[in-house]
Each structure stands twice: as C-alpha cells, then as structure tokens.
ROTORNU-840022 format. One record per residue (C-alpha): residue in three letters; x, y, z. Coordinates in steps of 0.2 Angstrom, whole numbers, plus 5000, padded with zeros to 4 digits. Layout:
! ROTORNU-840022
AlaXYZ...
***
This chain:
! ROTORNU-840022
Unk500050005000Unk500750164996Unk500750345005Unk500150494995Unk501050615009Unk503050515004Unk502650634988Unk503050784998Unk504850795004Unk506450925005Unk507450904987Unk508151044980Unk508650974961Unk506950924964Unk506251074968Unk507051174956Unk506151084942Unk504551114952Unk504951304954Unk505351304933Unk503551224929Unk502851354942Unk503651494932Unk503151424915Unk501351424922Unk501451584930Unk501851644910Unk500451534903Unk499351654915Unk499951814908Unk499851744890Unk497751684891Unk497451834901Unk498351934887Unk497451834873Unk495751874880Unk495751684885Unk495151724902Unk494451534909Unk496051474904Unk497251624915Unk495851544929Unk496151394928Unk498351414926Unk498051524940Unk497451384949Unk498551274947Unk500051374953Unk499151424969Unk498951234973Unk500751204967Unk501451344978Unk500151294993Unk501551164999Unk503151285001Unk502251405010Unk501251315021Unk502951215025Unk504051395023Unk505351295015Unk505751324995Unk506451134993Unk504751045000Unk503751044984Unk502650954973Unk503750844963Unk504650904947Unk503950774937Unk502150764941Unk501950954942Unk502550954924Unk501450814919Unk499850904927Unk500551064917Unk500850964900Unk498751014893Unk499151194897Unk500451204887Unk499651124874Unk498051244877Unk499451374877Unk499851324857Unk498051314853Unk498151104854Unk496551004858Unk495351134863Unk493751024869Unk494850884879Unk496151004886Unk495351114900Unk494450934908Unk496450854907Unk496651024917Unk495451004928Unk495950814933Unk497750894937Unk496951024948Unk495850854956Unk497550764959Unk498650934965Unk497350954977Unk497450784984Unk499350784986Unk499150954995Unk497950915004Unk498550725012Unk500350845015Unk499451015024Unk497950955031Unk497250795043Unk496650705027Unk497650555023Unk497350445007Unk498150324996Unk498850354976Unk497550234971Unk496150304979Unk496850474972Unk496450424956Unk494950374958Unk494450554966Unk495150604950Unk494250544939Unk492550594950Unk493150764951Unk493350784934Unk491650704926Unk490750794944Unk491350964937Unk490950934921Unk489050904927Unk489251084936Unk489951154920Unk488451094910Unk487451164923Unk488051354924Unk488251354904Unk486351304904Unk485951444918Unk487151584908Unk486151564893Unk484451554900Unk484751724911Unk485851804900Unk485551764884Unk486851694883Unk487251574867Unk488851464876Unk487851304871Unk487251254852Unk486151104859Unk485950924869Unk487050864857Unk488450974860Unk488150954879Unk488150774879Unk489950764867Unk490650884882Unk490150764896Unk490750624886Unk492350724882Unk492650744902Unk492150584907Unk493750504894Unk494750654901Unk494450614919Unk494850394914Unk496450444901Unk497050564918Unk496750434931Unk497650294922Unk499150424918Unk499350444936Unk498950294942Unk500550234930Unk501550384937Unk501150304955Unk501550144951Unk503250164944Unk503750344955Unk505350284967Unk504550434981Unk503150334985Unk503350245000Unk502750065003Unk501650035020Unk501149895026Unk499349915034Unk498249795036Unk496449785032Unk495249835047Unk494049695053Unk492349765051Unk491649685065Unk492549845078Unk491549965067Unk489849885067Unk488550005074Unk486750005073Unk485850055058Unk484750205058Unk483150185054Unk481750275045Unk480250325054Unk478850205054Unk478850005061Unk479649885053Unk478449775049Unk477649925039Unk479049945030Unk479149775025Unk477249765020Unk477449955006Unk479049865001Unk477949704996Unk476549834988Unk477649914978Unk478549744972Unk476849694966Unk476549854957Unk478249814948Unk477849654944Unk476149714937Unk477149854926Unk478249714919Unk477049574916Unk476149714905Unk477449764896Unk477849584892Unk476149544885Unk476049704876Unk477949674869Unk478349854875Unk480449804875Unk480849994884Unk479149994897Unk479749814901Unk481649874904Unk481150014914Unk480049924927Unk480849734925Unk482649824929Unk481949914946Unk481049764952Unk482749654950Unk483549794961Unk482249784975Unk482749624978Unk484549644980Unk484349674998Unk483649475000Unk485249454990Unk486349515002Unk485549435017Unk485549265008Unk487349285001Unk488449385013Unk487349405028Unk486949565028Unk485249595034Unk484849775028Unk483849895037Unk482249885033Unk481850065033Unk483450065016Unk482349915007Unk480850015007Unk481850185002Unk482850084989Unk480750024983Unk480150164982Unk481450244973Unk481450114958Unk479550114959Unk479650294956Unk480750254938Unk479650124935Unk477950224937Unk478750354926Unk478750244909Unk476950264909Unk477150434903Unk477250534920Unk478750634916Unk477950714901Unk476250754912Unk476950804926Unk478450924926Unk478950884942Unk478850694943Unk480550684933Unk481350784948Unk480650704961Unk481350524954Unk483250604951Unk483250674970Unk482550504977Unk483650404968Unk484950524969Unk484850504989Unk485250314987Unk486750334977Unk487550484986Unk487150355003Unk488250224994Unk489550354990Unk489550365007Unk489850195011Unk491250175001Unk492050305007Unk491650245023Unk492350075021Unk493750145013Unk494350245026Unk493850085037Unk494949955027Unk496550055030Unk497350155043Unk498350255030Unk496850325024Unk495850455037Unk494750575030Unk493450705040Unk491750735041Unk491750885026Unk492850795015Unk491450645016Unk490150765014Unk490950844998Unk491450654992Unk489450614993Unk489150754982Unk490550734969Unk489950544968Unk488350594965Unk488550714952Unk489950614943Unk488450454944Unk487150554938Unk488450634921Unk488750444919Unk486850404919Unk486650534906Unk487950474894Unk486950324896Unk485750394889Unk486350454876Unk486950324870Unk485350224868Unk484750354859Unk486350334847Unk485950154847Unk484150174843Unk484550284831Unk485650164821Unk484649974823Unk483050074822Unk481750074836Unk481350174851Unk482650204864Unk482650114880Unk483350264890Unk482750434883Unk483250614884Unk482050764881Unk483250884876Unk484451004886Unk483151064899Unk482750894903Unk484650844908Unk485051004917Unk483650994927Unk484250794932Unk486050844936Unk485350964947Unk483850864957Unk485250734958Unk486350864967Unk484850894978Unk484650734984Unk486550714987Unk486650864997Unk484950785008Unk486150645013Unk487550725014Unk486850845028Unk485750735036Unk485550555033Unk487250475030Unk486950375048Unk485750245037Unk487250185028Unk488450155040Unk487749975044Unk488049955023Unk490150045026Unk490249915039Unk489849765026Unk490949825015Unk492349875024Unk493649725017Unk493049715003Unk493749884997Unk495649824997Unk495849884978Unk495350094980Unk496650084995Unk498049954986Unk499550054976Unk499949884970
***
C-alpha cells in the first residue's frame, strides 16, 4: 500500500524543476489573460496556487510537489497554450487540479489517502465538474441570453469528452504511482469490520410496515412488467423489469453475505425504483415535476452508497483518514459524477436506437430535461450528505474488506 503524503519531501534538484514548471505556468497565466482567454488564466492560475500551497504552508522552498508530476499536470496547458485539443484540454486540466489538490491536501491537512484511491477521486472530480459546467452554461444562457451552448448534442459530446478525460487522467497517474521511486510502501492491514459495526438507523415507521409497502410496491412492479411483456413494449418492460430486479438485492445480500439490511433502506431503495418504473407510463411528460422528484430520490440512494464506500474505505486502511466535510463533499461529487454517467447512458441508447431502428430504452427530452436531472440529483446528494448518511453506516460496515483495491497501490 502506498502513502500519497512520501510525495512531499525536501529535494532541492527536485524542487527546482518544480519552481521551473511554476514559472512556466505563471507565464501561461499572463499569456490567456493577454489573449482574452480568460477561463484558461483561471484555471493556470489555479494550478499554481495549489502548486505553491505546499512551500508556503511548510515555509521551505525545497518541499514541493514533485518536478515530474507538476509537469505532467502542466503538459494540457501547454498544449491549450499552442492552441492544441481545445474540447479535451481544460477537463485534462481539471483532473490535474483533482490530483494537486489531493497531494496537497494528504501533505497540509488531517486527510490522509492512498495513490490509488487518488485516482479514483480523480476521475469523480473531473466528470462531477463537468455536470456543474453543464449546469451553469445551461443557467448563463437561460438568464443571459447567453448562446455558450448549440444544443443536447453538443452538451452530451462535452460530458462524454470529460468523462474520457477524467479515465485517460486517472490511468496516467495511476501509471505515474505505480512506477514513481517517492512513493513509500506501507504495510497496513485491512480493518475487521466487525470493531465498526453500529446500529443502523432507521426510517420512521415499524418495521413490519415497511416490510408490507416494500411488498406493495414489488407487486405494482411485477404488474408493470407482466404488462409490458404481453404488450411486447421492450423499453416499458426494461424500465420496470430492471427496478423490480434491484428491490430484491437486499434478499440477496442477506442470503449471500449475511447482511440483513435495514428495513427502513429496502423500502427507500422500493420506492425509489417504483418511482422510475411508474414513470414509463408517461408521468414525466404529464407532470413536470415527477422527473425531479425520481432524480432526488434516487439520487439519495446513490449519494448513501458513495458514502459507504468511502466509509469502508477509510475503514479497510489506517493509511487512509478522512473527515466529516471531505465525506460530505465525496457524497456529492459521487453523486454528480453517477448522475453525468447516467446521462451518457442515455445518450447512448438513443445513438443505438438511432442506428438498429426502434425506440430508445433510456430517453432524453432535450437539454432542459438533463440540466434539470443533474441538478435534482445534486439535491438529493446534498439531503444525505447533511442529514442522513447514519442509514448507511450498517451497509460501510459490510463492505469494509471488501474495498482492498481503491486503497492497494499495487
């Protein structure tokens, strides 16, 4: 297992290639701000505050980032710089600003985390802020009148563009970790789980109630499907014969590994993939709000297991230690970075549908409609992260051992 924090350390050959990169980003500034290229001077600009975070925070001038990944992180700049690779370029930025940020942080703050799950925050950093790029673009050019955006299409080829940038990023630096002499090997074992169990919270309401909706809404699934099947409606039978198979993933994990899931989360994890189910019937067009409604519920279930694999990450390992506003931000970057993925998906039934013919099986109604999921999921993450992350701990616990590869460096 590696440490992030052996990355830092006092070497002044080192150090002077560090303090060259910084320069040449320094001039990259001056050049987009003198271009008129004023997102790009942003963003450089960035990037040398997190580089020169380290050396003043420690007050030495040897103790930087190293020479070698500093330049790597600077290598789409330059390349921005020459007028290179315009649409992948700032996301390849962005995951360098994602990866500085974790080196600086595991050197100058409590938080401690391993290269490989530094990578993986990569790659959620960079597809989470493309989902908040899409966002204020959509809200410029609605207030503003703005024109930043020439359609869904465009959109969707952006999100795609910095969901392959934050992947290509991640596996460069992963490669970088692997093979880098300055990270130092530990050897910490994996936590047993069993020191961390703790009661699950529960939702309000008996148990034996919740176990009784939970069996309602099945049935009403099972209805929707059966339907579907006679009617030979392929994309009404995927949409409520793929939720009904998740509600009984809970009997799965009780059968299988012995977790018996609170039964407050079944009926939550029910009700939210009734409400996609419910949904094919054509409620999204009826009802404008129904769409959002399912996004923030189901939202609220994927930002709790972003939680729980955090949790059982920082469980696994003691070289990993984060605190209660990093979890809180992870929740909502994992959301977000879930919910850009989702609509990729999307997408691509559509492009699929429009090649073999036929109706897609996930559908997109233009650039409204996406904007308006990315933010309903970032409603139902922020839900969680503020108030209900206790009902997942029991689910950290279970998983906690089972992690070993977000904190391996091997």
């Amino acid at each position: 297992m590696g440490s992030l924090q052996s990355l830092i350390g006092p070497h002044r050959l080192d150090a002077l290639g560090a303090w060259a990169v910084t320069g040449i980003l320094i001039g990259g500034v001056g050049r987009f701000a003198a271009g008129g290229h004023f997102d790009w001077a942003v963003l450089t600009a960035l990037l040398v505050a997190i580089a020169v975070t380290v050396p003043v925070a420690t007050r030495d001038l040897e103790t930087t980032v190293p020479a070698e990944l500093l330049g790597l992180v600077a290598v789409p700049v330059l390349v921005r710089a020459f007028g290179g690779f315009p649409q992948i370029t700032p996301f390849l930025v962005i995951a360098g600003v994602a990866l500085l940020l974790a080196v600086v942080l595991d050197a100058c703050t409590s938080l401690t985390m391993t290269p490989r799950f530094a990578t993986v925050f990569v790659v959620i950093v960079t597809m989470a802020v493309a989902g908040v790029w899409a966002v204020s673009i959509y809200a410029t050019d609605t207030l503003l009148g703005t024109t930043f955006l020439n359609g869904q299409t465009e959109l969707m080829w952006d999100l795609v563009t910095a969901t392959a940038a934050g992947i290509v990023a991640g596996v460069v630096f992963e490669l970088y970790f692997e093979r880098s002499a300055r990270i130092a090997r530990l050897r910490v074992s994996g936590a047993d789980s069993s020191e961390f169990d703790q009661p699950d919270a529960s939702l309000p309401g008996n148990g034996t109630h919740h176990r009784i909706a939970a069996r309602a809404l099945q049935a009403v699934l099972g209805v929707i499907a059966a339907f579907a099947l006679v009617q030979g409606n392929v994309t009404l039978f995927v949409n409520s014969g793929g939720p009904l198979a998740i509600t009984f993933l809970p009997a799965l994990f009780r059968r299988e590994y012995g977790y018996g899931m609170n039964t407050g989360l079944v009926l939550w994890i029910t009700v939210a993939s009734t409400l996609h189910a419910a949904g094919a019937f054509e409620l999204y067009e009826a009802f404008g709000w129904y769409d959002s409604l399912a996004h923030a519920v189901s939202a609220s279930l994927v930002a709790g297991v972003g939680y729980a694999i955090a949790r059982a990450v920082e469980r696994h390992s003691g070289a990993v230690d984060f605190n209660r506003e990093f979890r809180a931000t992870f929740v909502v970057l994992f959301v977000l970075a879930m919910g850009v993925g989702w609509e990729i998906l999307e997408f691509a039934s559509g492009g699929v549908a429009s090649m073999i013919g036929g109706e897609a099986v996930l559908a997109q109604h233009g650039t409204s409609d996406i904007v308006n999921d990315l933010v309903f999921n970032t409603i139902g993450a922020l839900i969680v992260a503020g108030w209900s992350t206790a009902h997942f701990e029991g689910l950290a616990a279970r998983l906690t051992g089972r992690v070993g590869r977000l904190t391996s460096s091997e």
